[in-house]
LODOPA-160287 format. One line per 10 residues: their letters; for each residue x, y, z of N, C-alpha, C, O. Coordinates in Angstrom, 3 decimals. Example, Ala and Ser with C-alpha at 12.3 -4.5 7.8 and 13.67 -1.06 7.14 Angstrom:
# residues 2
as	13.190/-5.690/7.800/12.300/-4.500/7.800/13.200/-3.300/7.800/14.236/-3.319/8.465 ~ 12.850/-2.250/7.080/13.670/-1.060/7.140/12.900/0.030/7.870/13.409/1.138/8.039
***
This chain:
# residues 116
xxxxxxxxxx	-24.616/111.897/-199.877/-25.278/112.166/-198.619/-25.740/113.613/-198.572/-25.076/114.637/-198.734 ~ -26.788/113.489/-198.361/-27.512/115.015/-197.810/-28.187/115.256/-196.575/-29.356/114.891/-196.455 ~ -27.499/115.913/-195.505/-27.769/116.576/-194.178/-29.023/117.485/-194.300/-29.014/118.260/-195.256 ~ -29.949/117.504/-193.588/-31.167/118.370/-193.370/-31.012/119.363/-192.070/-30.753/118.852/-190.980 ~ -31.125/120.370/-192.154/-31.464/121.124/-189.952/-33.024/121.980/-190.355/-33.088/123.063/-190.936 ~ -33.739/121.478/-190.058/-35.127/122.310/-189.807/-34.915/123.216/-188.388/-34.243/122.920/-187.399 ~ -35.765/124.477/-188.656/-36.018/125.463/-187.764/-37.155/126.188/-188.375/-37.489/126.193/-189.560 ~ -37.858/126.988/-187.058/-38.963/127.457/-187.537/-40.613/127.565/-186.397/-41.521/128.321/-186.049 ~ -40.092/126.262/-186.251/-41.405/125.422/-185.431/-41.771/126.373/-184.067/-41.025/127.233/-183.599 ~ -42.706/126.110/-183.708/-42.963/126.321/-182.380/-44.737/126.543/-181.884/-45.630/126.050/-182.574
xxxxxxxxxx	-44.987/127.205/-180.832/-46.078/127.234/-180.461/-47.109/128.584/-181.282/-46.649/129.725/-181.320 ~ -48.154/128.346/-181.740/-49.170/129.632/-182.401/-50.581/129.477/-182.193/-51.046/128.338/-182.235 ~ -51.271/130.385/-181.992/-52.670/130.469/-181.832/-53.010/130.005/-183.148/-52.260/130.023/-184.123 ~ -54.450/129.497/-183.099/-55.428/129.480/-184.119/-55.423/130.691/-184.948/-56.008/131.651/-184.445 ~ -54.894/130.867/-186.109/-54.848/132.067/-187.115/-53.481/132.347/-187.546/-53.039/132.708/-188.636 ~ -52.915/132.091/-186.424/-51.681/132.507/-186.730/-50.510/132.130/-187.791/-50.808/131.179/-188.515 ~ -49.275/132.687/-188.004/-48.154/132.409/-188.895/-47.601/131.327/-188.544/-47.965/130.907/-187.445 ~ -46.681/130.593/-189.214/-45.386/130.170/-188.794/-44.595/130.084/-190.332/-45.298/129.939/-191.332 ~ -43.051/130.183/-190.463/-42.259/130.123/-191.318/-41.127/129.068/-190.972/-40.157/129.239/-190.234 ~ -41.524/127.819/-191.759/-40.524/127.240/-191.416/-39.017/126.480/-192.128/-39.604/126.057/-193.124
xxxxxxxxxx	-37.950/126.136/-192.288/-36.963/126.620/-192.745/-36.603/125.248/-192.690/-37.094/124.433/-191.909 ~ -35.347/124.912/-193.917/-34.834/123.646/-193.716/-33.630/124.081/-194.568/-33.809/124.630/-195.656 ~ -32.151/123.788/-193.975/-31.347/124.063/-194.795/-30.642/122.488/-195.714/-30.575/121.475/-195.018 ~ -30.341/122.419/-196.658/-29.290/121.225/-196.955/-27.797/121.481/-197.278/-27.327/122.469/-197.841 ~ -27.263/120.583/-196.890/-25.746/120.324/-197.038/-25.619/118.935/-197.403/-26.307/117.921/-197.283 ~ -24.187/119.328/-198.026/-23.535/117.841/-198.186/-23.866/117.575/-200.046/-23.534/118.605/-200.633 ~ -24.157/116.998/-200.577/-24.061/116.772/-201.786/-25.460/117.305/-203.009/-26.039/116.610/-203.843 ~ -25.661/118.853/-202.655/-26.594/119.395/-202.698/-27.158/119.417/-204.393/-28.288/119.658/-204.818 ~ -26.011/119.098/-205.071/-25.813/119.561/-206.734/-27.199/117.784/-207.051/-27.931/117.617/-208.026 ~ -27.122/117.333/-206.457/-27.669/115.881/-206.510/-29.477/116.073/-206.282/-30.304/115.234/-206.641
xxxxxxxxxx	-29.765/117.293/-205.652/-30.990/117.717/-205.422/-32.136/117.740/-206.218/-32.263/118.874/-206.679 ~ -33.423/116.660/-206.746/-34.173/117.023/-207.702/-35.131/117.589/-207.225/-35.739/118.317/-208.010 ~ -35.651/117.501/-205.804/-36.959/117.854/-205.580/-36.481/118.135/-203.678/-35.559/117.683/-202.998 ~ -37.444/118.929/-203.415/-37.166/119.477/-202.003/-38.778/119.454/-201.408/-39.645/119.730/-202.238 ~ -39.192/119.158/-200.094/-40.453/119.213/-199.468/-40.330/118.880/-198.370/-39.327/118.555/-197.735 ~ -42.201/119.009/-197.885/-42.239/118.827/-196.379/-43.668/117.524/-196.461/-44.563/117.208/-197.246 ~ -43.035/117.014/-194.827/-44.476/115.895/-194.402/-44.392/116.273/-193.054/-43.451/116.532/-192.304 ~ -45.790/116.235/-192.916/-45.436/116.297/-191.199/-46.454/115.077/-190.981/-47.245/114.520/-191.741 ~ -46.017/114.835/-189.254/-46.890/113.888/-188.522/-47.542/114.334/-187.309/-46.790/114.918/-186.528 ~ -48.717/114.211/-186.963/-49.687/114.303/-186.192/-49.262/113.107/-184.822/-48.556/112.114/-184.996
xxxxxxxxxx	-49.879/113.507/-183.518/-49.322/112.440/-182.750/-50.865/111.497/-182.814/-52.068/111.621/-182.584 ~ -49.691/110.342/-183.377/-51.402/108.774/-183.361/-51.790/108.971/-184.796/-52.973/108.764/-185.069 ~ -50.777/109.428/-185.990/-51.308/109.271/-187.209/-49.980/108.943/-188.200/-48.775/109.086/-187.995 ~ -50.685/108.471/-189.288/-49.160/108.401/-190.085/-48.884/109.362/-190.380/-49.702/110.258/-190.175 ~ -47.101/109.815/-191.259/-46.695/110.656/-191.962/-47.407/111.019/-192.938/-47.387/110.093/-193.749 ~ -48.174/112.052/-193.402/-48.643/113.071/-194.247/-48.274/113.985/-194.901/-47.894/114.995/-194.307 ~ -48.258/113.932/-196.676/-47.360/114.999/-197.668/-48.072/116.081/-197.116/-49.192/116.097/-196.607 ~ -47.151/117.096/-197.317/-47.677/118.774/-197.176/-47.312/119.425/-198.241/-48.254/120.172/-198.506 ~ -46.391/119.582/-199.082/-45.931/120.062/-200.057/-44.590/119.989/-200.520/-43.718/119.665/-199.714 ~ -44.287/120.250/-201.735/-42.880/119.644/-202.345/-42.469/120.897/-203.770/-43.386/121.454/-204.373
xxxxxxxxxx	-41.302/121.106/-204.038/-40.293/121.880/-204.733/-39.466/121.718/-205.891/-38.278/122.040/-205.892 ~ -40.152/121.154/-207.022/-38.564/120.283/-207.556/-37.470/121.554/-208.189/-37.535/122.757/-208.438 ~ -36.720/120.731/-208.244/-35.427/121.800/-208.854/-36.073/122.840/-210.027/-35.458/123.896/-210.171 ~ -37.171/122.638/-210.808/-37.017/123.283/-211.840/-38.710/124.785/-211.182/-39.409/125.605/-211.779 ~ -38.553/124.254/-209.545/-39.507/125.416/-209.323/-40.575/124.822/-209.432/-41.422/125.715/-209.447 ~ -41.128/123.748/-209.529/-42.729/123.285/-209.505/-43.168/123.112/-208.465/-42.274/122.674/-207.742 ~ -44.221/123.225/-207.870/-44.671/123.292/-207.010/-46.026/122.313/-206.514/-46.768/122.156/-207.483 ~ -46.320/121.919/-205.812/-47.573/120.800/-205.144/-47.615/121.082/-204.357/-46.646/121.661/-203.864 ~ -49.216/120.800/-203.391/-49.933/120.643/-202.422/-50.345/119.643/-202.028/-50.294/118.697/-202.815 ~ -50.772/119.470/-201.020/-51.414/118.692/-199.983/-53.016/119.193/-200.207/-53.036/120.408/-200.403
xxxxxxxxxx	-54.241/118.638/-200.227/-55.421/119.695/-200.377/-55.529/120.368/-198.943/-56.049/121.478/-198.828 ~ -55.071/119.734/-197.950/-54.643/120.693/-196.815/-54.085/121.543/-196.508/-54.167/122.044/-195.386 ~ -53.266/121.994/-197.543/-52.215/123.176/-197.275/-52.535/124.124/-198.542/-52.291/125.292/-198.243 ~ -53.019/123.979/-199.900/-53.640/124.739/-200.767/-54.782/125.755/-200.233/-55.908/125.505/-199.802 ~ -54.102/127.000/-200.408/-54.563/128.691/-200.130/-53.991/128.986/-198.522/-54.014/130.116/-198.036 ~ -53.537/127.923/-197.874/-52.715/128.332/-196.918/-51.192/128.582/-196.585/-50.832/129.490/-195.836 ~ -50.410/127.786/-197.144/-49.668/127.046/-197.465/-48.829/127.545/-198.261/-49.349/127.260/-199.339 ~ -47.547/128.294/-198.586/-46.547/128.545/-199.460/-45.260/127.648/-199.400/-44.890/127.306/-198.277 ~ -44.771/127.366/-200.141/-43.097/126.235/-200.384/-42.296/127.118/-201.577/-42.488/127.250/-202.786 ~ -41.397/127.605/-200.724/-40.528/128.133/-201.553/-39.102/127.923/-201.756/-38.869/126.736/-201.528
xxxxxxxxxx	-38.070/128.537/-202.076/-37.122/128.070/-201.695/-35.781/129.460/-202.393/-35.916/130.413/-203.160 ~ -35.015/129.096/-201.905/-33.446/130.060/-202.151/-32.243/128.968/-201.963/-31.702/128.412/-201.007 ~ -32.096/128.957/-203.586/-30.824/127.955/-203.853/-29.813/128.290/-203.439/-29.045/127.465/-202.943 ~ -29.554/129.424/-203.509/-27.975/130.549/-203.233/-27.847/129.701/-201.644/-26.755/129.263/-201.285 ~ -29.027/129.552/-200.826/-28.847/129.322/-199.311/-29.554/128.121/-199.090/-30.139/127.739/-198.077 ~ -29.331/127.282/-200.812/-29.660/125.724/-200.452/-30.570/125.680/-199.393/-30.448/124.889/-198.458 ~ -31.749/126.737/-199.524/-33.040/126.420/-198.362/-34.089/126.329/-198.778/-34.488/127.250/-199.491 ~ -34.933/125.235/-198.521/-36.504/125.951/-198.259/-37.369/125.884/-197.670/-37.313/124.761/-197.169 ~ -38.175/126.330/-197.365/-38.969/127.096/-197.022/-40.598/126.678/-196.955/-41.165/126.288/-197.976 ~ -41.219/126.777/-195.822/-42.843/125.930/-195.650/-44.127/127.825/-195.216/-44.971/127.401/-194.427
xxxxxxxxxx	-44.261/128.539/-195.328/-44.709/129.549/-194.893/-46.415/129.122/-195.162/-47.087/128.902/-196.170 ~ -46.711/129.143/-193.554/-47.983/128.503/-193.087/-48.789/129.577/-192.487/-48.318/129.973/-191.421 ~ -50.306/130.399/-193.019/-50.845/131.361/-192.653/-52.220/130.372/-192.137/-52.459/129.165/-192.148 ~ -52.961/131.623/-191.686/-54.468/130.598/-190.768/-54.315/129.368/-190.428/-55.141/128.534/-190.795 ~ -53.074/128.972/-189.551/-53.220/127.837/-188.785/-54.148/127.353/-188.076/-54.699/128.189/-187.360 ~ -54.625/126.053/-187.987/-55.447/126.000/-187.484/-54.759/124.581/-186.260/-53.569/124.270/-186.228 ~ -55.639/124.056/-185.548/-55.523/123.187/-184.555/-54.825/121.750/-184.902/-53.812/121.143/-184.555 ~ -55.727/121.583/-185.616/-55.335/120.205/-186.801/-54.518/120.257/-187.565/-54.461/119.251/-188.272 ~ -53.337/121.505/-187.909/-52.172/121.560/-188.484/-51.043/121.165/-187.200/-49.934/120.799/-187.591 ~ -51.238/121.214/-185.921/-50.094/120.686/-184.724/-49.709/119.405/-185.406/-50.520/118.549/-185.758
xxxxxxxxxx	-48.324/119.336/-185.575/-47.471/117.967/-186.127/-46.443/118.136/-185.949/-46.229/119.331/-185.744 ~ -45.244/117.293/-185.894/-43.804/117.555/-186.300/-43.803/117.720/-187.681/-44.356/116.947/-188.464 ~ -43.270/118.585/-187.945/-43.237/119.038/-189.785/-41.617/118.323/-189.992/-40.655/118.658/-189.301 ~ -41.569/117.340/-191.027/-40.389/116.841/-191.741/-39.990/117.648/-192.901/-40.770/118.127/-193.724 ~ -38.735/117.760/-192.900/-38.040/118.832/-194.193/-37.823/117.180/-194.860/-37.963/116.171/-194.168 ~ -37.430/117.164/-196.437/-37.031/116.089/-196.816/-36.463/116.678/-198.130/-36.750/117.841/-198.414 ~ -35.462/115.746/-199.166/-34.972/115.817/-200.758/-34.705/114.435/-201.260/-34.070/113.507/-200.759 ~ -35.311/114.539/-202.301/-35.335/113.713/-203.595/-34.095/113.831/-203.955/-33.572/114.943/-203.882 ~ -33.500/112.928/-204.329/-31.707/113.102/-205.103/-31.704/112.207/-206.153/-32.196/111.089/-206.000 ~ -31.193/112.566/-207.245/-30.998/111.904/-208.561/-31.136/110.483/-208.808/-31.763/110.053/-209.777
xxxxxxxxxx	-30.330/109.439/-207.599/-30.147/108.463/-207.545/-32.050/107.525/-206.951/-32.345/106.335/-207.056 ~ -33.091/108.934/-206.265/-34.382/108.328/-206.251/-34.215/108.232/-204.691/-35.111/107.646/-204.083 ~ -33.000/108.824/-203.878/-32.963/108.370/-202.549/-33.466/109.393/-201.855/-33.285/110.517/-202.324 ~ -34.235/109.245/-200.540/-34.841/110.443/-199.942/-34.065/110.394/-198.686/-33.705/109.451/-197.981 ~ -33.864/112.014/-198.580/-33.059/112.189/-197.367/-34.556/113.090/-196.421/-35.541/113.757/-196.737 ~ -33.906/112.564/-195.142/-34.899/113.449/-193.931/-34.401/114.413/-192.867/-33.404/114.042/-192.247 ~ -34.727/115.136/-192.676/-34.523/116.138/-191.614/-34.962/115.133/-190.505/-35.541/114.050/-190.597 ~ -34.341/116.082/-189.045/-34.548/115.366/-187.579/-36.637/115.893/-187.480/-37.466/114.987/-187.410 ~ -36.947/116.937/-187.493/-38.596/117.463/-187.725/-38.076/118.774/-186.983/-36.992/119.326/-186.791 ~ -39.537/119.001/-186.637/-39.284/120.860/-185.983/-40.756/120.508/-185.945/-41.274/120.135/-186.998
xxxxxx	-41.687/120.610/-184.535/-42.225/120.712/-183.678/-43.433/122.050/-183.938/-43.146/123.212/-183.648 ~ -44.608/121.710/-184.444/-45.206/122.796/-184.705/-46.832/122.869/-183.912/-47.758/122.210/-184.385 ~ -46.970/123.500/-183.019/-48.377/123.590/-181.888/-48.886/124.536/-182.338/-48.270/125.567/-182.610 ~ -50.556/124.304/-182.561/-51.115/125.335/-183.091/-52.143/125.262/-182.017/-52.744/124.190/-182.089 ~ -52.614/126.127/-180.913/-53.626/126.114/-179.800/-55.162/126.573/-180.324/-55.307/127.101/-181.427 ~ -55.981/126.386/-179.663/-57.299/127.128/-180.096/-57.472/128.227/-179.141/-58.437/128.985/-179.241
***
């Protein structure tokens, strides 16, 4: 079992930052891959980007040149760092992990408003 807590989210103008954070617990050594999806309200879930253990990295073509996924193992976290937000990025952003066994665990989301 692997526990998710996202933080981060909240309200930003058009341009603006947000950094958003997902920690894991619970059977963390099991971890192959770490990422985010968010959802739009009235759309399906949508990849944003993903982490695997060995540091690789993917995009969304929506989040490429905006968009950083990083992460700090020491604090089993990572990390979504979102620059020039725009309107059409407002979603609940999902933290999520890949685990050895192929099972995906989910965060509760974290709430992200981007105004014009």
């Amino acid at each position: 079992q692997v526990q998710l807590v996202e933080s981060g989210g909240g309200l930003v103008q058009a341009g603006g930052s947000l950094r958003l954070s997902c920690v894991a617990s619970g059977s963390i050594f099991s971890i192959n891959a770490m990422g985010w999806y968010r959802q739009a309200p009235g759309k399906q879930r949508e990849y944003v980007a993903q982490i695997t253990r060995g540091g690789t990295t993917n995009y969304a073509d929506s989040a490429k040149d905006r968009f950083t996924i990083s992460r700090d193992t020491a604090k089993n976290t990572v990390y979504l760092q979102m620059n020039s937000l725009k309107p059409e990025d407002t979603a609940v952003y999902y933290c999520y992990v890949i685990v050895t066994s192929g099972k995906t665990y989910w965060g509760q989301g974290t709430q992200v408003t981007v105004s014009s």
